[in-house]
C-alpha positions in Angstrom: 42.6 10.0 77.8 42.2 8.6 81.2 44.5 8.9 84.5 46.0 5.7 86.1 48.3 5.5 89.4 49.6 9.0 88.4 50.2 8.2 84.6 48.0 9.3 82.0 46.7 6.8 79.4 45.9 7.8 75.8 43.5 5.2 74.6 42.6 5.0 70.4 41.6 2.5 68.3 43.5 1.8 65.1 42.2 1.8 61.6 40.8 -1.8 61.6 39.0 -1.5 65.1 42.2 -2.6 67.5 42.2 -1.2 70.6 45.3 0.3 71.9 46.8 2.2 74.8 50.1 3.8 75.5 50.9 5.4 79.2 52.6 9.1 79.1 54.1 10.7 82.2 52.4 13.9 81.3 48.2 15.3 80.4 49.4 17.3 77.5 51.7 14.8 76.0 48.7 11.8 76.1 46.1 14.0 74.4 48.8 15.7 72.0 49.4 11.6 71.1 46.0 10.6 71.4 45.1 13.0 68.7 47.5 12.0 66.6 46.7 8.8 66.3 43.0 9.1 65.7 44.2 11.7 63.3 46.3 8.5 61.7 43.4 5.9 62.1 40.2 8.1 60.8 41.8 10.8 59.0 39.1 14.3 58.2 37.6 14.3 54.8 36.3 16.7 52.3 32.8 17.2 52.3 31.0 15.8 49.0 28.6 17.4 47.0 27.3 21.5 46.7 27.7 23.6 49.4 24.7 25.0 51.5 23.6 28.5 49.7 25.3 31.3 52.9 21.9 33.0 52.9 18.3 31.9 52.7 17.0 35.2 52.5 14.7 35.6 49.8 17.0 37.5 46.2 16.5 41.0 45.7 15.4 42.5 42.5 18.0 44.0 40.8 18.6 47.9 41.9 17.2 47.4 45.2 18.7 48.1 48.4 17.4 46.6 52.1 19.5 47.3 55.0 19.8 44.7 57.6 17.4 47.3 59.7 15.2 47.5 57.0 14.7 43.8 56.8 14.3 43.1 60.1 11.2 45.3 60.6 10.1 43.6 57.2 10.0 40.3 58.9 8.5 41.3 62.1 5.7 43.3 59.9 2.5 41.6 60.8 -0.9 42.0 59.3 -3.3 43.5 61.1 -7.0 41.7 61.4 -10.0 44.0 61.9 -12.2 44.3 65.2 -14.9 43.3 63.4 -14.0 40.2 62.2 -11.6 39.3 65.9 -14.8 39.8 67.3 -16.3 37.4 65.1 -14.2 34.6 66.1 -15.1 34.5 69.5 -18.8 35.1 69.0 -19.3 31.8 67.2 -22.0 30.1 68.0 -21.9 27.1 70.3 -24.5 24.0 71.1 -25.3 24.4 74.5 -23.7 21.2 76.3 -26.5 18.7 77.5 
């Protein structure tokens, strides 16, 4: 929708590509038209094939109970890794440049 010398211009293309434009005294009127048309020209369709699963989280065996809260600090749960073998990491040896 686009404004020209005070008039608003709804602007769509028809179902086989054609261009077309129609002037409305009124904003609301052009885009309630405008709307319409498109609606007309490329109407919405039903999406095809399964619909996406509404959780990825992982199943849960039968006759157990997480709470949200309970999951959460699951997830953020991190393994700890020993001193000894952080320490070891660091202390690899290296060539000496040269």
């Amino acid at each position: 929708m686009n404004e020209k010398n005070g008039k608003y211009v709804a602007d769509w293309r028809e179902k086989n590509g054609r261009r077309r434009r129609k002037t409305f005294t009124s904003k609301h009127a052009a885009l309630r038209f405008e709307a319409e048309q498109k609606e007309l020209a490329h109407p919405k369709q039903n999406a095809r094939g399964n619909q996406s699963p509404s959780s990825y989280a992982r199943p849960l065996k039968t006759g157990q109970l997480v709470t949200v809260t309970r999951r959460r600090e699951l997830s953020l749960h991190k393994p700890e890794v020993s001193q000894s073998k952080a320490s070891s990491r660091h202390t690899s040896s290296k060539r000496p440049r040269g």
